[in-house]
ZAMARGU-4260 file (C-alpha; in steps of 0.2 Angstrom, whole numbers, plus 5000, padded with zeros to 4 digits):
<rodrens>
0) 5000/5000/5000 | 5007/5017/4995 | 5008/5028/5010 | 4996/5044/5007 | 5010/5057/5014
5) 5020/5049/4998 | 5004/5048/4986 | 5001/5068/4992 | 5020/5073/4993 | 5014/5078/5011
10) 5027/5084/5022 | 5015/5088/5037 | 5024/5079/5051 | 5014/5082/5064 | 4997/5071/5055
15) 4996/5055/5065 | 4996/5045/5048 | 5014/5054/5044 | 5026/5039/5045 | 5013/5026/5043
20) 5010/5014/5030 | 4994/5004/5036 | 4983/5020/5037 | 4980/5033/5023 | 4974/5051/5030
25) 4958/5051/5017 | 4951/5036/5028 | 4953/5046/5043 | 4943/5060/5049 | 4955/5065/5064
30) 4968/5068/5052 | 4976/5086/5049 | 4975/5082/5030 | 4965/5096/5020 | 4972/5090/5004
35) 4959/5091/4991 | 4958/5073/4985 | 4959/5069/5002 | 4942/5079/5008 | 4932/5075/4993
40) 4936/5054/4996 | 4927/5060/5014 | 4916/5067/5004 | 4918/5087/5009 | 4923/5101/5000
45) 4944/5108/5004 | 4947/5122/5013 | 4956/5136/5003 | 4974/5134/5013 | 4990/5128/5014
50) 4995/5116/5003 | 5000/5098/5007 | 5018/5105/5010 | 5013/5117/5023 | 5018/5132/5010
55) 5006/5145/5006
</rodrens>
């Protein structure tokens, strides 16, 4: 399983699914992810922020 924080090129360190392999942060609702294909596979618009980098 591809890791999503590798799928998203996601340096966000602090999300709890940073690191790990079993989890991917768009089947998560406590993730920090506000990627947008993460929030439309839970099925919500994204937010206009950062991006998955942590650069705006």
């Amino acid at each position: 399983m591809e890791a999503c924080w590798e799928y998203l090129a996601c340096h966000k360190v602090e999300c709890a699914m940073y690191g790990r392999r079993d989890v991917r942060c768009w089947e998560h609702d406590d993730a920090c992810c506000n990627h947008e294909a993460a929030m439309a596979f839970r099925g919500r618009p994204a937010p206009h922020a950062e991006p998955a980098d942590g650069n705006a």
